[in-house]
N, C-alpha and C positions, 0 to 999 in steps of 0.2 A: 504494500500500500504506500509505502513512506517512497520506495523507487520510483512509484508511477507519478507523485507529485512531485518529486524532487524533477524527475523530464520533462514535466509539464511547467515545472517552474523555470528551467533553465531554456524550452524552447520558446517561452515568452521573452526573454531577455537577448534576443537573437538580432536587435537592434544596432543601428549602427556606433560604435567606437570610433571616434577621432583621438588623434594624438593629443598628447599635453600640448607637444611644441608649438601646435596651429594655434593653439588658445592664448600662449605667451604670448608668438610673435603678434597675434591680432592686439592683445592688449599692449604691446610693447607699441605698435602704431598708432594706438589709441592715446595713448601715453604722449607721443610725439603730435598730432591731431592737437589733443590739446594744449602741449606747449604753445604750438604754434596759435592756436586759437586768443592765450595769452597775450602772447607779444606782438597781437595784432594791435591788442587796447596800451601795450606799455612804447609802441612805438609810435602813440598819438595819432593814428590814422584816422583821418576825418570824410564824411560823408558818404557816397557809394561804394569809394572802393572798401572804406572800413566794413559798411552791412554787406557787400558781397561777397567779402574775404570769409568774415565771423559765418555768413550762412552757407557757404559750400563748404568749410571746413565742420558748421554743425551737421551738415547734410552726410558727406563721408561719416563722419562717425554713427554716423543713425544707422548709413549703409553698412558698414562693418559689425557695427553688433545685430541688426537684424539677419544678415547673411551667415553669421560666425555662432555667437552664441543662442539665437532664435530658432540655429538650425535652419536658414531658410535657402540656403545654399544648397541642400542636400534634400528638399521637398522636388515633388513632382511639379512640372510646370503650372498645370491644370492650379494647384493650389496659390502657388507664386504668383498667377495672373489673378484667383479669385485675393488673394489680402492686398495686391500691390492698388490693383486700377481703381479701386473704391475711393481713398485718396488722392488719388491722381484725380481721377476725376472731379474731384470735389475742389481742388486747387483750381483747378479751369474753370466750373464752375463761378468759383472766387472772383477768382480775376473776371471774369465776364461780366459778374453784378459789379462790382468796382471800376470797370469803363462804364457802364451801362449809368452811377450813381453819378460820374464824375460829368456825365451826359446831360442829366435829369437837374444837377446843380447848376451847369452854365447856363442852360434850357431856361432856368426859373430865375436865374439872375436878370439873363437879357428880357422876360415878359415882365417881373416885377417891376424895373431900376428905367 
């Protein structure tokens, strides 16, 4: 009885093993990520290039740990496209109502003024 669960327990756990080293070197980049993310604010960077610097380097990091430690690098497509494009879409979405607002403001300046 004890054999038959002991198999049944061990062919549940048949999942996948990644290395330690992948986990380091991901956090070891994370680590540099956000150095750099730092010394973007301690080298007084001002205006666009400062938010686009700060948001692509917050951006890589979001992609490293969702690909790395979320496991999402090693999921079936099918799934990667169901969690990815909901967001994405919602970004476009976004930005559509914010020209669309930015439209509706000048719109009502020039019929108020």
């Amino acid at each position: 009885m004890e054999s038959s669960a002991t198999a049944t327990h061990s062919a549940g756990h048949t999942g996948q093993q990644h290395a330690v080293g992948l986990y380091l070197k991901v956090w070891g980049l994370l680590f540099v990520l956000s150095t750099f993310s730092y010394l973007v604010d301690y080298a007084n960077l001002q205006g666009y290039l400062r938010w686009g610097l700060i948001l692509a380097l917050m951006i890589a990091k979001a992609g490293l740990i969702v690909a790395v430690f979320m496991h999402m690098r090693w999921e079936r497509l099918a799934l990667v496209y169901a969690i990815l494009i909901p967001p994405l879409a919602l970004l476009v979405l976004m930005s559509l109502m914010a020209s669309e607002a930015d439209f509706t403001f000048v719109t009502r300046l020039a019929h108020f003024h």
